[in-house]
Structure formats: C-alpha cells, structure tokens
C-alpha positions as protocol buffer text, in pm:
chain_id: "A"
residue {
  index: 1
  type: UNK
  ca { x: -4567 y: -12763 z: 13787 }
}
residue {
  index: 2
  type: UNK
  ca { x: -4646 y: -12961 z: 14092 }
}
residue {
  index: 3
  type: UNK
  ca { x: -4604 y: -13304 z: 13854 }
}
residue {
  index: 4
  type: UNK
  ca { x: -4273 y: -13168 z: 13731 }
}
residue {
  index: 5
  type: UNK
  ca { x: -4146 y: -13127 z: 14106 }
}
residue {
  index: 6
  type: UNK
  ca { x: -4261 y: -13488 z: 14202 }
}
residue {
  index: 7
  type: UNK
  ca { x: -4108 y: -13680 z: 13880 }
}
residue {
  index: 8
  type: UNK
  ca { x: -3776 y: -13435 z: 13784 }
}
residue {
  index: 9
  type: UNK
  ca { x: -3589 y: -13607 z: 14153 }
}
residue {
  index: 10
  type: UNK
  ca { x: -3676 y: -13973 z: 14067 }
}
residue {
  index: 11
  type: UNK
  ca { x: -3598 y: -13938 z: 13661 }
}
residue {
  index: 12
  type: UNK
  ca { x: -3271 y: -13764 z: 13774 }
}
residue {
  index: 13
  type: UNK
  ca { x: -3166 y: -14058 z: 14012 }
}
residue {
  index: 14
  type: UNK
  ca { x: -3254 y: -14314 z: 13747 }
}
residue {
  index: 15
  type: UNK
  ca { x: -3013 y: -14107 z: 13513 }
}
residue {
  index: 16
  type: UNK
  ca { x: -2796 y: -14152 z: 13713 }
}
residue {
  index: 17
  type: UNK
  ca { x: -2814 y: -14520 z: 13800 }
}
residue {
  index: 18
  type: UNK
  ca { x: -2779 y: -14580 z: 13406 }
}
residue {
  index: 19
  type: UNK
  ca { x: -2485 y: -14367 z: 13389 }
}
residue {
  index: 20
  type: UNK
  ca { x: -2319 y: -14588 z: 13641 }
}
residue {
  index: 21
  type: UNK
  ca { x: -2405 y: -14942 z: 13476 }
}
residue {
  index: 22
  type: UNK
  ca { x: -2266 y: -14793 z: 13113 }
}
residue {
  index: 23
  type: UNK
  ca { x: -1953 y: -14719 z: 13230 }
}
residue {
  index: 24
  type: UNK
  ca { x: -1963 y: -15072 z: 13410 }
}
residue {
  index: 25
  type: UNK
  ca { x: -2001 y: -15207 z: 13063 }
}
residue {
  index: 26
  type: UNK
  ca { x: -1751 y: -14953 z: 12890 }
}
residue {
  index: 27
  type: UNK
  ca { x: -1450 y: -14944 z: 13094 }
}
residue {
  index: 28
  type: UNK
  ca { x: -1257 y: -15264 z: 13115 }
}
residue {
  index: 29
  type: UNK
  ca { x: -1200 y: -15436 z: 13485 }
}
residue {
  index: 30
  type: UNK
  ca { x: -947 y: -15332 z: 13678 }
}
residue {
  index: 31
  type: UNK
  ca { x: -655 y: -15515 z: 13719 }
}
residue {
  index: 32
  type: UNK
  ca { x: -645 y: -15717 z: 14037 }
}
residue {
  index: 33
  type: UNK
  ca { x: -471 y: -15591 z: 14305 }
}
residue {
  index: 34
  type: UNK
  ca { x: -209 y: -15754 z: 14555 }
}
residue {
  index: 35
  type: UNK
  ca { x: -318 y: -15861 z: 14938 }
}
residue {
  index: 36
  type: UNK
  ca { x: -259 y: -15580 z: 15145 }
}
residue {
  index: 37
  type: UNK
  ca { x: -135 y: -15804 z: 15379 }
}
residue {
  index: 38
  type: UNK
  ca { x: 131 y: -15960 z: 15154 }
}
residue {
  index: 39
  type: UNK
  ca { x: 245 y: -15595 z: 15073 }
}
residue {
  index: 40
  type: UNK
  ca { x: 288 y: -15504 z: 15423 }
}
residue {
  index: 41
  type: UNK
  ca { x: 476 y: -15810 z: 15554 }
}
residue {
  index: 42
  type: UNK
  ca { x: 751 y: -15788 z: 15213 }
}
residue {
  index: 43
  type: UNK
  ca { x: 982 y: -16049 z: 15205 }
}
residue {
  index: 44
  type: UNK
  ca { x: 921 y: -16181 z: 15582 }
}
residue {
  index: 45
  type: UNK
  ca { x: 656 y: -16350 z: 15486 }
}
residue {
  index: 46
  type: UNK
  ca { x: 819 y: -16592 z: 15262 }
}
C-alpha cells in the first residue's frame, strides 16, 4: 500500500503532462492575434 501511495502522485502528474502535449498535437494553432497596442491606439496611430 505504502508503494501505491509513493508512485499513484507522480504517474498521475505524468498523465497529465501527456494529456497536455496531445492536445498540443491535436488542436490546430491559434490564429495570431493583433498588438494590443495597435488595438488600443485605433486609427491614431496611422
């Protein structure tokens, strides 16, 4: 039991790690988005 409570945490975390880089490779990229900056300032900036 004592083995179970030492490796069920670290098997767990690595779970979840590979979770994480699969739906890296599943889901596409987002889409890029605009410069905050250039979304504040409009068309003054221009």
């Amino acid at each position: 039991m004592a083995v179970l409570a030492v490796l069920i945490p670290p098997l767990m975390l690595g779970v979840i790690l590979m979770l994480g880089r699969y739906e890296d490779f599943v889901l596409p990229p987002a889409p890029p988005e605009a410069d905050p900056s250039e979304a504040r300032l409009g068309s003054l900036g221009r």
